[in-house]
N, C-alpha and C positions, 0 to 999 in steps of 0.2 A: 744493574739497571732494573732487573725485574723484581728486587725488593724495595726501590724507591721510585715506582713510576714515574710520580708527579714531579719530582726532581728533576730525573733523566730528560720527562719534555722538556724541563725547563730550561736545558743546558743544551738539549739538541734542538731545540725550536730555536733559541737567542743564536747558537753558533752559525745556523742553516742560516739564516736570515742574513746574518753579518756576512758570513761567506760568498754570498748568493753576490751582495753590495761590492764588494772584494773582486769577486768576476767580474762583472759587469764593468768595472772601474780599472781591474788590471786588463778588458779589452780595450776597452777607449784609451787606456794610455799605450797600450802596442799600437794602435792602430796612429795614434799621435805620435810616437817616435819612430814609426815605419814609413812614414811619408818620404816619396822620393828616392828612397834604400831602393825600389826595383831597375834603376838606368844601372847601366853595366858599368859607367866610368859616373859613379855618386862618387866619390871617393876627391876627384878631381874638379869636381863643374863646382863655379860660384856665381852669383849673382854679383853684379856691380850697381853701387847705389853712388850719390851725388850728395854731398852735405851743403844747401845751395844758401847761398846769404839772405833770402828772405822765405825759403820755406820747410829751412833744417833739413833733418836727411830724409830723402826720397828713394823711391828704388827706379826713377825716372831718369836716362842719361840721353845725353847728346847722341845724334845718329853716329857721328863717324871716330867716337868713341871705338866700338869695335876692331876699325879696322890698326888704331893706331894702340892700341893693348896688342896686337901679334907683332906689329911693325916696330916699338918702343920697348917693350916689357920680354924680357930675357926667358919665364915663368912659364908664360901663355902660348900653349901652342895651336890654339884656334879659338875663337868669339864668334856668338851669334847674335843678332836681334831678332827681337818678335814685338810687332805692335799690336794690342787691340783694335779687331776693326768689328767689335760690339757684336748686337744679336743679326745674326746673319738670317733674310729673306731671301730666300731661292726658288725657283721655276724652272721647268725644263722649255714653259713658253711664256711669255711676258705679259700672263695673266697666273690668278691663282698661287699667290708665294705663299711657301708654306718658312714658317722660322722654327730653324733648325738649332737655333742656339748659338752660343760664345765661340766667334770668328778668330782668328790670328792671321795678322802678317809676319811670315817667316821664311828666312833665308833656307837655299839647298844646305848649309850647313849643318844647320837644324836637325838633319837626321843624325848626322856624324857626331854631335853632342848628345843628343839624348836619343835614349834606347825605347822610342815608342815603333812597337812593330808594322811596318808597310804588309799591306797582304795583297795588293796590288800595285804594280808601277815602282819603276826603280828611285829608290832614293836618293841615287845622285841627281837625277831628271827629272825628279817629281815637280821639284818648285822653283827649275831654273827660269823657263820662260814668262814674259807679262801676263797677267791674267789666267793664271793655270791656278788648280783650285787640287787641295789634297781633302776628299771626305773620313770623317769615322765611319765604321760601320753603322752604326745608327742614324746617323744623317742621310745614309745610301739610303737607308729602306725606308725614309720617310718620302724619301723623291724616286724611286727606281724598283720596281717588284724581285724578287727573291733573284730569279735566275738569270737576270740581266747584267752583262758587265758594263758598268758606266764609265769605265775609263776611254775617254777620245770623246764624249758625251758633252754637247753646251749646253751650262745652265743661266739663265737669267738672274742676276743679282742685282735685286731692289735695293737704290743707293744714293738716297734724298730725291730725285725729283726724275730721275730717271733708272733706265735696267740696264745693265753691263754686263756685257757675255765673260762669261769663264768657261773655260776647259778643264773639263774632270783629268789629272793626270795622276790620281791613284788612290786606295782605298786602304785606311791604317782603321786598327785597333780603337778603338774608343780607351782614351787612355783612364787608368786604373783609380779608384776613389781616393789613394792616398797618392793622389799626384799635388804638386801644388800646382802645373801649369796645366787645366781643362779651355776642351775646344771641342767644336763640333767639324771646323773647316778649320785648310791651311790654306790661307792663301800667298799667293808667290809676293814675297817683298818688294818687288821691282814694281811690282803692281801699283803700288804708291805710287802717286805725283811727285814728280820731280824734284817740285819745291820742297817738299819732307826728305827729301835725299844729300840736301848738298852739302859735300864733305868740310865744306868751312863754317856749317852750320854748330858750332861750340854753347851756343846760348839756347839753344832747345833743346827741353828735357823731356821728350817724348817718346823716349824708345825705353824697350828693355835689352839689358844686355846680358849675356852668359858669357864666359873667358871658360876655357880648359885648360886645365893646366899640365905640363910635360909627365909625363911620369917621374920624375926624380924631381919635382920641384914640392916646395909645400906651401901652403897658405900664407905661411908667416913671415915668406918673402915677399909678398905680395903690398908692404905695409911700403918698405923704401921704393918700390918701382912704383906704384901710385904718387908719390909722393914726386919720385922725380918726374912724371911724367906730367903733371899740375903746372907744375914749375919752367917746362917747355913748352905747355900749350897756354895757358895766362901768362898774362905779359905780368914777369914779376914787380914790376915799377909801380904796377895797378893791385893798391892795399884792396881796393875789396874786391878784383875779380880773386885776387888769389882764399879772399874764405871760402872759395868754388875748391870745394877736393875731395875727393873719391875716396870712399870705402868699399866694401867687399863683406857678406854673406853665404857661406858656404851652404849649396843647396838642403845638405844634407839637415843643416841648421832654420832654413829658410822658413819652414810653415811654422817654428815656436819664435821668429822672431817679430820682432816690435816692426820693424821694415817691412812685414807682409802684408799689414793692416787686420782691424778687427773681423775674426768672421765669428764670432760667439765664442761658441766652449770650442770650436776646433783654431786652435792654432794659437794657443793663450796656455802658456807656460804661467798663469797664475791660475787659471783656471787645474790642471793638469795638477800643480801642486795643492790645491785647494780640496777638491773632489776628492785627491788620495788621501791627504789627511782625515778627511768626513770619512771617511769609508775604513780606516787605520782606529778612529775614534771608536766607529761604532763597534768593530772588532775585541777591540780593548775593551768596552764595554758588558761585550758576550763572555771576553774571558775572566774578568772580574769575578762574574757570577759563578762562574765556573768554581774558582776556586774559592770561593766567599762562599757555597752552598757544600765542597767537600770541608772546608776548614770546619766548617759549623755542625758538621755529620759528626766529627768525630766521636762524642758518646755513643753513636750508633755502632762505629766502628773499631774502639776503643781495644772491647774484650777479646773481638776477633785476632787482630793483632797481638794482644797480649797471648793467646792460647798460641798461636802460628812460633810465635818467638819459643815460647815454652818448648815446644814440640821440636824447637832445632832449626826452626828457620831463621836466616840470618838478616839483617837492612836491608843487602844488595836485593834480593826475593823479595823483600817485599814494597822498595821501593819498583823492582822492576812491575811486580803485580799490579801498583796503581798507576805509574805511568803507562802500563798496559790498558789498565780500562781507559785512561784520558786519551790514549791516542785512537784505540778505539773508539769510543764518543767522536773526536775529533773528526776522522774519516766517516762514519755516518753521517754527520753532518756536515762534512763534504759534498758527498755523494748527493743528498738533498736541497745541498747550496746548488750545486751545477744544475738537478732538474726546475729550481725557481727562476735561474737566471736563465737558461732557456725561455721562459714561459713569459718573462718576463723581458727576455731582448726586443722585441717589436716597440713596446709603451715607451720603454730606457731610448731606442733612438728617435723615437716621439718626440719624448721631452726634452731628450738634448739636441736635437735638430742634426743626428749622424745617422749616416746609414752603415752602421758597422754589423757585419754577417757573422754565425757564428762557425766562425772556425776550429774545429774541433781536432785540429792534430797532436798527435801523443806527446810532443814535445810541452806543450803548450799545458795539456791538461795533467800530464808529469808533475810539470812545473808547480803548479799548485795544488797537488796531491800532495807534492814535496812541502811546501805551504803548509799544508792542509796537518801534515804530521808532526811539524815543527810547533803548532802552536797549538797542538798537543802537548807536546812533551814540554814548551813553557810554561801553560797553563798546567798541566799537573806537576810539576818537577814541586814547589813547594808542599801541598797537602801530599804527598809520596814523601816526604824528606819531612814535615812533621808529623804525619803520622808514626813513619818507623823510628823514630827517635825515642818513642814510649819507652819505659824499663815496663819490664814485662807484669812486674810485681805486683808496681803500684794499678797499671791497667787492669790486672784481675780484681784487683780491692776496689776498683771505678774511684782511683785517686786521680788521674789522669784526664786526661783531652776538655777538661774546662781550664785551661790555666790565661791568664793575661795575654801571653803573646798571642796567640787565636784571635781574640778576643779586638786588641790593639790592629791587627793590619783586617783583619774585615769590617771592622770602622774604617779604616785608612782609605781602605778597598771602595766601601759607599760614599763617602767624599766625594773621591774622583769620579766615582763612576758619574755622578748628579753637577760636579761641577761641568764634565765635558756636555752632558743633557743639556744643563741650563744654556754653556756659551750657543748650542745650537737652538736654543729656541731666543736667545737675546738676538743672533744672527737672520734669522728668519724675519722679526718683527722690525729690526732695523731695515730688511731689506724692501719688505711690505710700504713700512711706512716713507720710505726713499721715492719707491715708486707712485704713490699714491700722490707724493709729493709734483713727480713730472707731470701727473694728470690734473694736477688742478692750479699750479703755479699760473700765475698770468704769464701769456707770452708775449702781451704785447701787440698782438692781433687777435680779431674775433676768427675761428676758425670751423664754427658751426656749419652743418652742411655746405661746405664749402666743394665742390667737383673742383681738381686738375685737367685740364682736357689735355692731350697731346694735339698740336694743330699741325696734319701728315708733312707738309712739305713747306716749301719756300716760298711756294706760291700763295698759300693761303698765311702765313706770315705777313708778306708783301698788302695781302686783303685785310688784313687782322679788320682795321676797321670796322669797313664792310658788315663781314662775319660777326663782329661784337654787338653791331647794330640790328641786324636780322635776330641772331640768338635772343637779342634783348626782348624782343617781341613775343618770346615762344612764351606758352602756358606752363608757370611753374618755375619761372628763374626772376628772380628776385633782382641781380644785378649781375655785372657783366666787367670784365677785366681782361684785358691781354698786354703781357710779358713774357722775355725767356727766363727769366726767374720765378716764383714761387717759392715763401719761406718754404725751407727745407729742402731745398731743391737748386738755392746758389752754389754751383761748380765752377766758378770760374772768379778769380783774386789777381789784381791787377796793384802793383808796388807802386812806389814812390820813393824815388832816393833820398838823402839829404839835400844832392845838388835839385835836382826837378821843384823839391819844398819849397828852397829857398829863392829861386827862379822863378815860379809859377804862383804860388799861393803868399812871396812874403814872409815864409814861417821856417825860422832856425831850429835845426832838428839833429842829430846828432843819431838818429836812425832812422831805415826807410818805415815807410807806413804800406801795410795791405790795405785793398778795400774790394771790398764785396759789390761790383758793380750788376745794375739791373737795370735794362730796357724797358719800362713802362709806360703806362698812357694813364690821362687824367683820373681816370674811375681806380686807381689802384690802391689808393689810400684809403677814400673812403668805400669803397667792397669791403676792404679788410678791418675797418673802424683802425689803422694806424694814427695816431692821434699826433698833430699839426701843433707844436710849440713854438715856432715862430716863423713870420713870411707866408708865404701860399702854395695851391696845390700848382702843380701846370696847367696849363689853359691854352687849347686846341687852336684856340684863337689869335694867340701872337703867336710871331713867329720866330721868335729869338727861342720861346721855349723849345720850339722843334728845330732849334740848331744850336743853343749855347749853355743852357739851365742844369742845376742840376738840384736834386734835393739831399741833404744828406743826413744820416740820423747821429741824435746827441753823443756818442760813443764818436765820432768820426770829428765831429766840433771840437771835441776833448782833444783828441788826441794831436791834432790843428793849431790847438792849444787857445781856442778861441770859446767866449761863452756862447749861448743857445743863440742871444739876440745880437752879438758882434758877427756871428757867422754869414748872416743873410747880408748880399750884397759881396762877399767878398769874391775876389776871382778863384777859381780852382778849373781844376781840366783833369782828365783822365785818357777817355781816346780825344778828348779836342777840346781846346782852351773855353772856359765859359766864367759863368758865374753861380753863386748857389742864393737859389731864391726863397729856399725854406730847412727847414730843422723839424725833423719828425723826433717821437718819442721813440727810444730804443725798442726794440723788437728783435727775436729769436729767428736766427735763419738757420741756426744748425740744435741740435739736442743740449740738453742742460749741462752736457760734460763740459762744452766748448761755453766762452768766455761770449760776451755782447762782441759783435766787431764791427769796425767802422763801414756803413754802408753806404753806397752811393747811387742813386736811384735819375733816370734822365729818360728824355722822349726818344732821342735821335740816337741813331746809330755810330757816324762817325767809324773812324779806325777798328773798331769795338762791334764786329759784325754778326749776328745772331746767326748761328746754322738750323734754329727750331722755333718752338715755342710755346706758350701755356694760352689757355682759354680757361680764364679762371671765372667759375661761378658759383654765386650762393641760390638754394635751391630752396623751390618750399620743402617744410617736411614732406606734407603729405602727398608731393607730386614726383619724390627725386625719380622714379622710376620711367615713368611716363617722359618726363624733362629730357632725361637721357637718352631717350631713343628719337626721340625729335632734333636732340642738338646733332644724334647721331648720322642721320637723316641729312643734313644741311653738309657737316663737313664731307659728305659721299661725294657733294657737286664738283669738290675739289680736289681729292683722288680715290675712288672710289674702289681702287684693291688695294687701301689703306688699312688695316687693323683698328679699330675706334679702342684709344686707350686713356685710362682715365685711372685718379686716385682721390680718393677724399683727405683734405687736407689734415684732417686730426687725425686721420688712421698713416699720414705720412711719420707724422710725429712718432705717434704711437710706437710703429715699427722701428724705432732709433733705439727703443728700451726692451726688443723680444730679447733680448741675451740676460735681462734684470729682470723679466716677469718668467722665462725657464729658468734663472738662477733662483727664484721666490718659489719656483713648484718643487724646485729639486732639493732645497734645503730643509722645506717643509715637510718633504718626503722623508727625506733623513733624518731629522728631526723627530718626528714621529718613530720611526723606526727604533730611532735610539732610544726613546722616551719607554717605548714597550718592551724594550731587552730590558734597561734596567730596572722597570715596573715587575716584569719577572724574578727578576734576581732580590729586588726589596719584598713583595711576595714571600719568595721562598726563605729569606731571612726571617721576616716577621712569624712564617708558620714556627719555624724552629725556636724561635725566642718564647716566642707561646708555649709553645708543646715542651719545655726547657723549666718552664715557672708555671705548670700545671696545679703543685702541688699549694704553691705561693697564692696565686688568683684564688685556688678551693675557701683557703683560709680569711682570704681578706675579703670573701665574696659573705663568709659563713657571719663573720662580727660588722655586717653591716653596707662594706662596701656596695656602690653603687656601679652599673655599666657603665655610666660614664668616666666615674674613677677608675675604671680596670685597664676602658678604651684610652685613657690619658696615659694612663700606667706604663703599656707597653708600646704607644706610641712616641713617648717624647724624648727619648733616646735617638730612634730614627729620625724624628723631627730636627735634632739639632744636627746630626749629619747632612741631612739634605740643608740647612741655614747657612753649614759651613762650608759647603760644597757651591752655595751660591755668594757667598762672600768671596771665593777662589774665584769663581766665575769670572766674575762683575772687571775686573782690569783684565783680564786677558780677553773679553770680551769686548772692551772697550778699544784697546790698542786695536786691535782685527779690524774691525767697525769702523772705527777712522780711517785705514788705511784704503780700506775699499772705498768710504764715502770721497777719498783723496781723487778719486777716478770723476768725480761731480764736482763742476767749478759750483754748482747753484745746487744745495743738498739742506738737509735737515739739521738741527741742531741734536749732536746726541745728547739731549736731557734727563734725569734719573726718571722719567716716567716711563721709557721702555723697560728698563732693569728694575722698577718697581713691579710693571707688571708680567716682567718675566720672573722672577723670584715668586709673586703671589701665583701662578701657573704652577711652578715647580712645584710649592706647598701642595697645592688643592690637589696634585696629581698622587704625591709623596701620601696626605692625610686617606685619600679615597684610597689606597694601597694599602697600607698598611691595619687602614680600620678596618678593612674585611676580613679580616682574619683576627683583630682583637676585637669584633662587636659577637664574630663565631663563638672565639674562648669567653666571653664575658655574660653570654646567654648562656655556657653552659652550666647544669645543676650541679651545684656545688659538692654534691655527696660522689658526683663521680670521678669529680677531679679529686679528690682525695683519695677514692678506693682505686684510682690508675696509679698512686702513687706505692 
């Protein structure tokens, strides 16, 4: 090391770096396959999902599911439920709620299945009676001071339009980051209305369920007792209740599956495999150089060996000699990697949106010590093995260590190294320009300063009017809209069967239809500029619109099987029989992953009952501040310990793509990353090639040669390495890139103009590398390149 400084960093800077990436990468994937391992019976608990005839598989089941998996199923020796009952508002007086976070309704069961700690109040009694409430400890000390015990304690809970007492009956653990089921509050299941409870409720898919299973049972019995138990609860005579059939998710598997839904880089087994690959690449990367910079040494190291052999030293010595310095290099650069990824763990769950700690136990940092030596001894085992291969003879005569095979796998070696470079900088600009794509695609509506408002309760719902009218007057709002929808904000999909089609609308359909239905008032079309293809807006004025109208957009026509101008006029109903009076142009209600879907847009409520609502307005620029606190002002009159919550409609969008603009930071990251290992390692190649044909440049410098013929000289070799490394690239870049853009119904075209301009990147990076070190040799005076020879 301390005969070839400038090497050594170059091999322990690339490895440290890589290592560092490696860390960082083998925490997030512990921390992703450690989810849910902390319950005492992981081993046993599964989730139960619904595969349901119009909304594929769900992890959403029937209430009294539960009870008839223990009662039915051989397997199962006890099931729970737990419902969301969202961000919980609490008060110890029925002023002042402070929101403590993600509520659940869950049964006494609940403790007996999962292994979250009570530290107050017994578990079997915590959550038998109505309205009993089980806090985290952090939910305590947002409502109760340190040394208060709040068990037997009423709190008020804020819950649409009014406050409902609960009784604190005990106080659990804030459960652990690699939980999948987080909560601030438990509240007791019975608590629910009644009407969410009733055991012959089989068509509501509102609950969640967990089954445990016996000890002596496994999972894979689980397929025929689902299956018979389908078969006893739908009437088998009835073809499509029976596509209603239960599957099963073992917790342990729960946070990497497709059934848990997207939460970014956590709980995305493509993710998971993707990251370790980048991080495997860039590794690979480091140790290329590795042995690309010892293969290339060997004239330095040549004689040495030959004298060692002389003297009676045998292969074994001296391969053990160099896999000793490799493993050594290896472990420094270890050692270096760990204190980076330290330094760097705070920015790492920045960008990936985890809060993963660094846990530093011996097992753990063994573990990739163990790593850490191994890829050592791979990266040295070939320069150890050709080196001692020399006859000792010919190394003292300096016949040795320039021969073809060197020569042949450290080209092999820059290939690869520039083609895995290139797929991540092709990777990167497809991802750029994907995203760049969501931000400027038409959606179909103007969404320019647009405020969502939340309107607090049911009452000023009931007011919407009123309140649209008043707002409208305020300085600084442009226009005025109320709905419980807002693109990006439709939750709620209402079917259609064949039979209903062909009943209600006249239309033979051989599948049911979803639609996107939304309560709106006349101004909502034009707030949004949604553009009117055929028929009219509603009008406040008759009154058929405020009980039978509906609007529907061109996607929802189609699918009807009707064109834009056959549509208007015809009957259609959803919660209640009407007619549709117009045909809007299609418009984006969910992100560009998801497909146009049929929307159906009406004044009146009907069957189809809003529990909220939007106050949707466009803003001046220069007033949204001021606008805000006035509109804020108005809704106080209407509950004024309400929270005033609000989102701008393009920053709704926006937020649909953070998991695609940190996958754009993180690859970029890497990217780079890679880009400068192997910039080091072409670097230290280029010195050696130079310093190699010292004697060659003196001569063709002395009969004329010019710098730029010297600088071509010992560049164009490297040059076409890096050409063919991006030839290799370009289809493994391309399959990747597809597969991901597979994730976007609405994406870009991959066209040769990314891979043009990532291949010209890769040059200019390859050219500016390697010329610095032949514009060095090519200024030097020729008289001394000769007398070094």
């Amino acid at each position: 090391m301390r005969q070839h400084k400038s090497y050594s960093f170059i091999n322990i800077f690339g490895l440290a770096v890589a290592m560092a990436c490696c860390i960082l990468i083998a925490l997030y994937a512990r921390t992703e396959l450690q989810y849910d391992q902390f319950h005492e019976k992981a081993d046993r608990i599964t989730s139960v999902g619904v595969e349901y005839k119009f909304f594929g598989r769900m992890l959403s089941t029937p209430h009294p599911l539960a009870d008839a998996m223990v009662e039915e199923m051989p397997a199962v020796e006890q099931a729970t439920r737990v419902v969301s009952a969202s961000n919980l508002k609490l008060s110890r007086s029925e002023q002042d709620f402070v929101e403590i976070g993600d509520g659940k309704y869950a049964e006494p069961s609940f403790f007996d299945v999962f292994s979250f700690e009570l530290i107050r109040g017994k578990a079997g009694q915590a959550l038998n009676s109505p309205n009993s409430i089980v806090l985290t400890e952090s939910a305590k000390e947002k409502l109760f001071n340190n040394t208060q015990n709040p068990v037997g304690q009423t709190l008020y809970w804020q819950k649409a339009d009014s406050a409902h007492m609960l009784t604190v009956k005990g106080i659990v653990k804030d459960p652990p980051t690699e939980s999948s089921i987080q909560f601030e509050g438990l509240i007791s299941y019975n608590t629910r209305p009644a009407s969410q409870r009733k055991p012959e409720a089989w068509m509501m898919f509102n609950v969640e369920t967990y089954g445990l299973l016996k000890p002596e049972a496994s999972f894979s019995s689980l397929d025929l007792q689902f299956k018979s138990l389908a078969e006893t609860l739908y009437d088998s005579e009835d073809e499509e209740a029976l596509k209603n059939r239960f599957f099963y998710v073992p917790l342990t598997e729960y946070h990497l599956s497709e059934e848990s839904g997207s939460k970014g880089f956590t709980g995305s087994k493509t993710y998971l495999y993707l990251f370790g690959s980048v991080a495997l690449f860039i590794l690979v990367i480091a140790c290329v150089n590795y042995i690309n910079l010892a293969t290339a040494k060997t004239s330095m190291r040549t004689r040495e060996v030959g004298v060692r052999k002389t003297l009676g030293g045998n292969r074994g010595q001296i391969v053990g000699q160099f896999l000793g310095e490799s493993v050594l290099l290896s472990v420094v650069s270890y050692i270096i990697g760990v204190g980076i990824a330290q330094l760097v763990l705070p920015h790492f769950n920045q960008l990936f949106g985890t809060s993963i700690a660094w846990q530093a136990n011996e097992f753990f940092l063994l573990g990739l010590l163990g790593a850490a030596v191994l890829v050592g001894l791979l990266a040295g085992l070939y320069p150890a093995l050709y080196l001692s291969g020399f006859n000792p003879i010919s190394v003292i005569r300096s016949k040795a260590g320039n021969g073809p095979s060197g020569s042949i796998l450290r080209k092999s070696l820059v290939v690869g190294q520039f083609a895995l470079a290139t797929i991540l900088i092709i990777s990167a600009l497809v991802v750029y320009k994907q995203l760049d794509y969501t931000q400027t695609k038409d959606l179909g509506f103007n969404d320019e300063q647009v405020a969502v408002i939340d309107l607090p309760n049911s009452k000023s719902w009931d007011l919407r009017e009123s309140i649209a009218d008043k707002v409208q007057t305020l300085a600084g709002v442009q226009g005025v809209s109320t709905a419980n929808h807002a693109p990006g904000g439709f939750s709620t999909r209402m079917g259609q069967t064949p039979d209903n089609l062909s009943a209600q609308h006249k239309v033979e359909s051989d599948e049911s239809i979803m639609f996107a239905p939304a309560i709106v008032d006349h101004y909502y079309l034009p707030l949004l500029d949604i553009n009117l293809l055929a028929g009219r807006n509603f009008s406040p004025d008759l009154s058929t619109d405020r009980e039978n109208a509906y609007i529907i957009n061109k996607k929802a026509a189609e699918k009807l099987g009707w064109s834009v101008k056959e549509a208007v006029g015809k009957p259609f109903g959803l919660s209640k029989e009407g007619k549709v009076i117009g045909v809007v142009e299609n418009f984006h209600i969910t992100s560009l992953k998801s497909k146009i879907e049929p929307v159906s847009l009406q004044m009146f409520e009907g069957s189809y009952r809003s529990s909220g609502g939007k106050l949707i307005v466009r803003l001046a620029p220069d007033k949204i501040s001021s606008a805000l606190d006035m509109i804020k002002n108005e809704l106080a009159n209407y509950a004024s310990y309400s929270k005033f919550e609000y989102e701008f409609l393009d920053q709704v969008f926006d937020s649909m793509y953070r998991t695609e603009q940190r996958l754009a930071q993180i690859v970029s990251l890497f990217t780079i990353v890679a880009i400068i290992i192997a910039c080091l390692g072409l670097y230290g190649l280029s010195a050696f090639a130079a310093e190699r044909r010292t004697k060659e440049i003196g001569i063709r410098k002395a009969v004329g040669a010019s710098v730029a013929n010297i600088v071509m000289l010992l560049s164009k070799d490297f040059l076409k390495l890096v050409g063919l490394g991006f030839a290799i690239a370009i289809p493994l870049a391309w399959y990747a890139m597809n597969q991901w853009l597979d994730n976007f119904v609405y994406k870009i075209d991959l066209g040769a103009q990314v891979f043009i301009m990532a291949g010209f990147l890769a040059l200019i990076i390859a050219i500016t590398t390697v010329s610095w070190q032949s514009i060095r040799v090519a200024l030097t005076n020729p008289v001394k390149s000769l007398q070094s020879e």
